[in-house]
C-alpha positions in Angstrom: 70.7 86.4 91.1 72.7 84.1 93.3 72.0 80.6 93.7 71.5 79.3 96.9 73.7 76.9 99.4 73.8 76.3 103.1 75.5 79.6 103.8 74.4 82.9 102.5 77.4 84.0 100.3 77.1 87.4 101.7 77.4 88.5 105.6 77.0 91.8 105.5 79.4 93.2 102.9 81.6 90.4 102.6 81.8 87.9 100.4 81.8 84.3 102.2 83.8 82.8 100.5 84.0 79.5 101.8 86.6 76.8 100.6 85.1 73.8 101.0 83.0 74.9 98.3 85.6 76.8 95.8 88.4 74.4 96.5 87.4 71.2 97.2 84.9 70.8 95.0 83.5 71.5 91.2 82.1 74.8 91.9 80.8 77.9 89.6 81.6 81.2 90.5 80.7 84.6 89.2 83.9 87.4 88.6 83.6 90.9 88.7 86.2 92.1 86.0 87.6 95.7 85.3 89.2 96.8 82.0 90.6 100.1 81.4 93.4 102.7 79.4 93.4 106.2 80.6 90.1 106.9 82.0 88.2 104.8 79.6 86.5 101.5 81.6 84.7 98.5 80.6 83.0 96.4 83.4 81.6 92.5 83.4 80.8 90.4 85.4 81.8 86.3 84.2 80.7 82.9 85.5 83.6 80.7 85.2 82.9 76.4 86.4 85.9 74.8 87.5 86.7 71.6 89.8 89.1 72.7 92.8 90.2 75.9 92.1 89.8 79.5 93.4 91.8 83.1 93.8 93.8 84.1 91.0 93.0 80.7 89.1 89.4 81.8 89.0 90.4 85.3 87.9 92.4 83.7 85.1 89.9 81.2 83.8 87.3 84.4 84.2 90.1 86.8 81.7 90.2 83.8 79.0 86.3 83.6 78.8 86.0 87.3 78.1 88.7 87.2 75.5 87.2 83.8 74.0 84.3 85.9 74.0 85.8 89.3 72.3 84.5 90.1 68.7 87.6 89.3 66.0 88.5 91.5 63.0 90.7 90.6 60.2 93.1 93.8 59.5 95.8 93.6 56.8 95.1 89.6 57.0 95.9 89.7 60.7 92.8 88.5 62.9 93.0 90.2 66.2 90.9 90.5 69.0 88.6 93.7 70.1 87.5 95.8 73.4 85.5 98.7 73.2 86.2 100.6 76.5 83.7 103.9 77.4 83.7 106.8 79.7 80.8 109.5 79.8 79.8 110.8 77.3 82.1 110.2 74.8 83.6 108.0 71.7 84.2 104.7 73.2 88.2 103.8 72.8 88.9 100.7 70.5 91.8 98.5 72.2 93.0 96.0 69.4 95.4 93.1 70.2 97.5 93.9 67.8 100.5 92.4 68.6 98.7 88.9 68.8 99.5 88.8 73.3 96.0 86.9 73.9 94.9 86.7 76.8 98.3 88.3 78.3 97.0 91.6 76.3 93.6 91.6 78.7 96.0 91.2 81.6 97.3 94.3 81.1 94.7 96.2 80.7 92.9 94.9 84.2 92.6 97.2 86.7 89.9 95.8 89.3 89.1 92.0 89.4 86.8 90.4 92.2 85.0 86.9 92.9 81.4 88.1 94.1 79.7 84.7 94.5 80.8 80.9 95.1 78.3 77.9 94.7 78.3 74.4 94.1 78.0 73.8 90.4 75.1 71.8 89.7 
């Protein structure tokens, strides 16, 4: 459900994406994120708050909530993050951070990441 503001954040198909708003101002917006190994895919969708930022800032800020967010497991006394990635009809495919990467380890796996609304934070 977007919120509203003086503009429609949509004109047609496109995202208006207006920086006065994401830039110069605190401002929440909401980021589409793909994950994926092979042709296994996990989709969410993340509202990230920040004061004067926006493109890639936003994305990262969006890829460190979803890891803050990621179940933990302790293996051989090793705590490490977990994403469950699916396709059809199928087991779903554990990726582990094993080697401790953090957020760098969700980097890697992104395949598709998009800003699909911008409002003033209230």
């Amino acid at each position: 459900m977007r919120e509203s503001s003086s503009q429609p954040p949509f004109e047609g198909d496109v995202l208006n994406y207006d920086p006065n708003i994401a830039a110069l101002r605190v401002s929440r917006q909401r980021v589409e994120l793909t994950f994926g190994r092979w042709d296994f895919r996990v989709t969410t969708v993340v509202a990230v708050t920040c004061h004067r930022c926006s493109g890639l800032n936003v994305i990262e800020q969006a890829i460190a909530t979803v890891y803050s967010n990621l179940p933990s497991y302790t293996y051989e006394g090793e705590k490490m993050r977990c994403l469950l990635l699916e396709r059809e009809e199928d087991i779903p495919l554990e990726c582990r951070d094993e080697e401790g990467q953090g957020e760098e380890w969700l980097q890697d796996m992104l395949i598709s990441a998009e800003i699909i609304d911008v409002a003033p934070a209230q």
